[in-house]
C-alpha positions, 0 to 999 in steps of 0.5 A, a space after each residue: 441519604 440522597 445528599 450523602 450518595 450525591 457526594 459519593 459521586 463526586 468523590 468517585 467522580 474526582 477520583 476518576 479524573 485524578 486516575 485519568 490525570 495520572 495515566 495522561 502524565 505517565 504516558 507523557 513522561 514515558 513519551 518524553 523519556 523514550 523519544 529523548 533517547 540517544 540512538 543506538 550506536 551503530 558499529 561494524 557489521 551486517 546492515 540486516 534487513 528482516 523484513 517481517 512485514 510489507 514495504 508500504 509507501 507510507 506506513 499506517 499508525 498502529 494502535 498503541 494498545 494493541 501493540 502493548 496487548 501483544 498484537 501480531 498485526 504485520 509491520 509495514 516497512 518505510 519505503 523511502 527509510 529503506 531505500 535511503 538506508 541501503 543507499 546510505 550502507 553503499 558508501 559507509 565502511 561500517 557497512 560489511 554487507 547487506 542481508 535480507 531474511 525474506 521468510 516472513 516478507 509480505 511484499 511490497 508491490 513491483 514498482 516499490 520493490 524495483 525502487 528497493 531492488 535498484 538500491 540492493 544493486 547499488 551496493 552490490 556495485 559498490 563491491 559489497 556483498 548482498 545475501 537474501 535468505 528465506 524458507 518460501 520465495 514467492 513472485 514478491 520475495 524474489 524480486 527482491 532477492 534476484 538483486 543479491 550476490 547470494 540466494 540462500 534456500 532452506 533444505 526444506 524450501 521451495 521457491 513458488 514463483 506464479 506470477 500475477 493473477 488469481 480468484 476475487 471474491 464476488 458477494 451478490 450469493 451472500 448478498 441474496 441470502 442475507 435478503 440486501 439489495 446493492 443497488 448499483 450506478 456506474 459509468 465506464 464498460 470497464 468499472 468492474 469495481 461494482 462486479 463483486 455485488 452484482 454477480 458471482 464471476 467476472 464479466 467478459 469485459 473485466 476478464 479481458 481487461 484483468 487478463 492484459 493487466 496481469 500479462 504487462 506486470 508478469 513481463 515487468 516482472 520477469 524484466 526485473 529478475 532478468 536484469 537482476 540475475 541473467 543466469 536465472 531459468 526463469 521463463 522454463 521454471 515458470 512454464 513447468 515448475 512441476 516438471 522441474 522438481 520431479 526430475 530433481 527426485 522431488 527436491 524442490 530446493 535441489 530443484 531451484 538450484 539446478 534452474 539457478 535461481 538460488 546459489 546456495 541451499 542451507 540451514 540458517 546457523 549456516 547462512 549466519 556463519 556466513 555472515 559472520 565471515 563477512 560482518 565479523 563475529 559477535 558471541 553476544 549478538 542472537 546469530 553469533 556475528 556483528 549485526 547492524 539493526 535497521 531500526 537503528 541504521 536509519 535513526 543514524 544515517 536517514 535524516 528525519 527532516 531534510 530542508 530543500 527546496 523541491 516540496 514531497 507530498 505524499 498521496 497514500 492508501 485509500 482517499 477520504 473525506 475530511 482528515 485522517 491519520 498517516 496511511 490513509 489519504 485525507 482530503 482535507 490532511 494532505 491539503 492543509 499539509 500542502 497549504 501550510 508548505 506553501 505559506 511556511 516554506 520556500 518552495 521552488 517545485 512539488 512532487 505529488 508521490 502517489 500509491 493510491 486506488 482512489 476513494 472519495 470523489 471530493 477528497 481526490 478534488 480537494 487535494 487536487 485544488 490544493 495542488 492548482 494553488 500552488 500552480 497557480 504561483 507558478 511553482 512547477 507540480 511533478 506527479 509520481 506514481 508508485 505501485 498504484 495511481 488510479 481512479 481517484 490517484 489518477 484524478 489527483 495527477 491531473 495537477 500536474 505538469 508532467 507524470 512519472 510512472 514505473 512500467 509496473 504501476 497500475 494506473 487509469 481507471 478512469 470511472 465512476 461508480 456508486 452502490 446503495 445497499 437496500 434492505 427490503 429482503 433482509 427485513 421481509 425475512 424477519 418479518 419486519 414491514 416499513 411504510 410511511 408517508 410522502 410529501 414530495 416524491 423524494 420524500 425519504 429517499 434514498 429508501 433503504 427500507 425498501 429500495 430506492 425509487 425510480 426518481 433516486 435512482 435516476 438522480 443518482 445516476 445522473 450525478 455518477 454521469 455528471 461526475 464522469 464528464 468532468 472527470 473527462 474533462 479534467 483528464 483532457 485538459 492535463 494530457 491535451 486531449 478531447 473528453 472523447 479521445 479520453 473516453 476511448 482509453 477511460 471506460 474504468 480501463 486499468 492500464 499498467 505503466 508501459 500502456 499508459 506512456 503510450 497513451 499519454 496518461 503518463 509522460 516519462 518512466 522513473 522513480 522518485 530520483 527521476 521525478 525529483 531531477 524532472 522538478 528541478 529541471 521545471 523549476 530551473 534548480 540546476 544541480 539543486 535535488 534538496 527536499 522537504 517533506 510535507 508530511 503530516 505529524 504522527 498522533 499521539 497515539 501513533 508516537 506512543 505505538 511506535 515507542 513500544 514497537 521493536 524491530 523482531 528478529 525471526 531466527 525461527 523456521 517457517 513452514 514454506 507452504 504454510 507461508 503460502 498459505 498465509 499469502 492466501 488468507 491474506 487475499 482473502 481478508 484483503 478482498 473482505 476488506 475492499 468490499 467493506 470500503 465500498 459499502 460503507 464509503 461514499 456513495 459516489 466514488 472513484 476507486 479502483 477494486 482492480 487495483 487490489 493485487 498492485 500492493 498488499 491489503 491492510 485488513 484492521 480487526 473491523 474488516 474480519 468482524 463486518 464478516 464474522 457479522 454477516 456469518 452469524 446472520 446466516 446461521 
């Protein structure tokens, strides 16, 4: 019996391995056979843009399998395929007129949406109309629509403009109920990144400082919209929004029209009889006129992989260790990514695009070092800053010959922080004790059991100063200052754009287009402004999610409070998020919490099960 159950096993055992064979070949056959499709033919009409998602510098992979389960994870849209897309409908008589369906946008952060507000101006420039639509306008959603011919409101609608600001969640009540110590090292008056778990408010210090921040974004801000639509009440309806909608019966719709911050209020059948009048009409298409899908507008118009001789690099989302998968800035990815551009190409200049709060200490230096390589061969390194480039971001721009930044982008935050959670607490709740024996006094230590000891703590601290004076250092030697004049404006201080010209963290003020003629302009180009990304391959997995995924139409209704609420849960889940980076991160690390309300928050199933964890440990 046992010899014929041995052979059983294997029999299942080959079974399985023929099974697994055959899903691998059938995913690939499935793969070659999508991703060699023609694109869709593109003919006359709307360019509609429905942006059901957030605008995102670099957009993360999904899991393939959670979109073939029918996830509902918020799509994060290409910045620079939209940008390019809209750039590209300015000049192409297919092109009739732009629409945007804002009911369901997530935003995108000020600097991302000034860049995608230019384009909407430059077509509008070019004679073409720009229409926007939405049920609920937010501080986000109406950057973006400032910038249309045509703002349309649903009658049910509202538009809450409220500007920069609002609650952080702060951890050390749950923490001291769940019995954990965070045992906190720091350097810089302003770090308040370590706030949320050594108090319930905000510190006098980051309060000042959150409060100067918020105030330069809010005029950044009402500078855009102003520019984009003078005619706007923006300030009086801001300062006195309920004032406004009660002299207008309660009528919130009738209420942003009088304050001319929309021109036209209705339904949605009537907005697309519009775009029909424009676009032309299409009795087959959902909306009955001639609409021209994004998706397919940038597989026909947006080169994939444009050949020049000014390299991009891309810095995106939370710096790690090691590598990591598109929206997550691997050390170790993005400088192999740099390196292999440097053997392979023929590169004349680099623009470092960043959009990150910072993270590990050694993937911020290892990308940096990679970066110095290619100064070291005399090839001219541009940074530019997207909606956020602090802390480690910032570490990362230090090699660079000159810096460009927007006016909105959050940057600074030069500080170093650290956390050990212990859990002493925790196990004197359950009744659990920990001892043992020592052969040195860092024997075990770090001890989480029962806490750090006084020698550990001292250590670690040291090495958060240490880190902090060569952070100093390094920030010195880029802006030509002492380590004491940069201590003056470091601290952990965030800084928006405008102040960090003025201080010298940053040099000029521009987007892409402007980081890439100030390259040109370095490496002695002339007129050249040909580019080559160096960008990592998607995975496998994130080919395979892409191929399932379809750009979804969303003629359906939404409630207007109901979408700010989920602008709320949104918030909340994106600080639940934060604070679980940071705990389960290094325990060294240049990151900035600050920075949090720059873009929004990518929250992954882990995040909300790290607090369901932590609710039923309470129970």
């Amino acid at each position: 019996m046992r010899f014929v159950r041995g052979v059983w096993h294997v029999l299942v055992g080959i079974k399985d391995g023929l099974v697994l064979l055959f899903m691998l070949l059938f995913f690939g056959l499935l793969y070659a056979l999508l991703s060699a499709r023609p694109a869709p033919a593109v003919r006359d009409g709307v360019l509609m843009l429905d942006l059901n998602g957030t605008i995102a510098e670099q957009p993360a992979e999904v899991d393939p399998f959670s979109t073939l389960g029918g996830g509902s994870a918020p799509r994060e849209y290409s910045l620079r395929y939209l940008r390019s897309a809209l750039l590209a409908a300015r000049d192409d008589s297919r092109v009739k007129a732009v629409a945007l369906d804002l009911d369901r946008f997530g935003g995108g952060g000020q600097a991302a949406l000034n860049e995608v507000g230019d384009a909407l101006s430059a077509v509008r420039r070019s004679g073409k109309p720009v229409l926007a639509y939405a049920t609920a306008y937010t501080d986000d959603s109406y950057q973006l629509a400032a910038h249309a011919s045509e703002v349309w409101l649903n009658p049910l609608g509202t538009v809450a403009l409220a500007g920069p600001g609002g609650n952080n969640l702060y951890f050390k009540g749950l923490l001291d109920k769940l019995g954990v110590t965070a045992n906190v090292y720091r350097v810089g008056t302003y770090k308040s990144a370590v706030e949320p778990f050594t108090r319930t408010d905000m510190s006098p210090e980051a309060r000042q400082n959150a409060q100067e921040l918020a105030s330069n974004l809010l005029e950044t801000w009402r500078d855009d919209v102003r520019t984009a639509r003078p005619q706007a009440q923006v300030d009086p309806y801001l300062a006195n929004t309920a004032g406004i909608v009660a002299a207008s019966g309660g009528d919130f719709a009738a209420a942003a029209q009088r304050a001319r911050l929309i021109d036209k209020v209705g339904e949605r059948h009537q907005f697309e009889a519009r775009l029909a009048a424009l676009g032309g009409e299409d009795k087959a298409a959902r909306g009955g006129f001639s609409r021209i899908r994004l998706d397919s507008y940038v597989a026909d118009k947006v080169p994939t992989n444009p050949s020049g001789p000014i390299g991009i690099v891309t810095v995106a989302g939370n710096i790690v260790d090691g590598k990591a998968p598109l929206g997550t800035a691997g050390g170790d990815s993005i400088a192999e990514t740099i390196e292999k551009g440097l053997r392979t190409r023929e590169l004349k200049a680099l623009v470092v695009r960043i959009d990150s709060p910072g993270g590990s200490v050694t993937g911020s230096e290892r990308i940096r070092q990679a970066l110095l390589q290619a100064k070291a061969k005399n090839i001219p390194i541009v940074a530019s800053m997207g909606n956020v480039a602090a802390s480690g971001g910032y570490w990362v721009a230090t090699a660079a010959n000159h810096v460009v930044a927007e006016p909105s982008t959050i940057t600074g935050s030069i500080g170093v922080f650290g956390i050990l959670p212990s859990f002493q607490g925790s196990l004197e709740k359950l009744g659990i004790g920990a001892d043992g024996v020592k052969t040195t006094p860092l024997s075990g230590e770090p001890d989480l059991l029962r806490g750090p000891s006084p020698q550990a703590s001292q250590l670690v601290q040291m090495g958060i100063e240490s880190i902090y004076r060569r952070f100093l250092g390094i920030v010195a030697q880029a802006r030509g200052k002492t380590p004491q004049q940069v201590d003056q404006i470091a601290q952990g201080r965030v800084w928006a754009g405008g102040p960090a010209r003025q201080l010298g963290l940053v040099d000029s003020f521009g987007g892409m287009d402007e980081a890439i003629a100030k390259a040109a302009e370095l490496a002695k180009l002339g007129d050249e402004r040909g580019v080559t990304y160096l960008e990592r391959s998607k995975s496998w997995r994130g080919e395979l999610a892409s191929l399932f995924s379809d750009e979804e139409d969303s003629a359906d209704e939404a409630d207007a409070f109901a979408g700010l609420a989920a602008r709320d849960r949104a918030q909340l889940l994106g600080g639940l998020a934060d604070a679980r980076a940071v705990l389960i991160g290094p325990t060294v690390q240049v990151r900035c919490l600050e920075c949090g309300s720059a873009t929004p928050a990518r929250i992954g199933a882990a995040d909300v099960g790290w607090l369901d964890a932590a609710l039923k440990l309470l129970r």
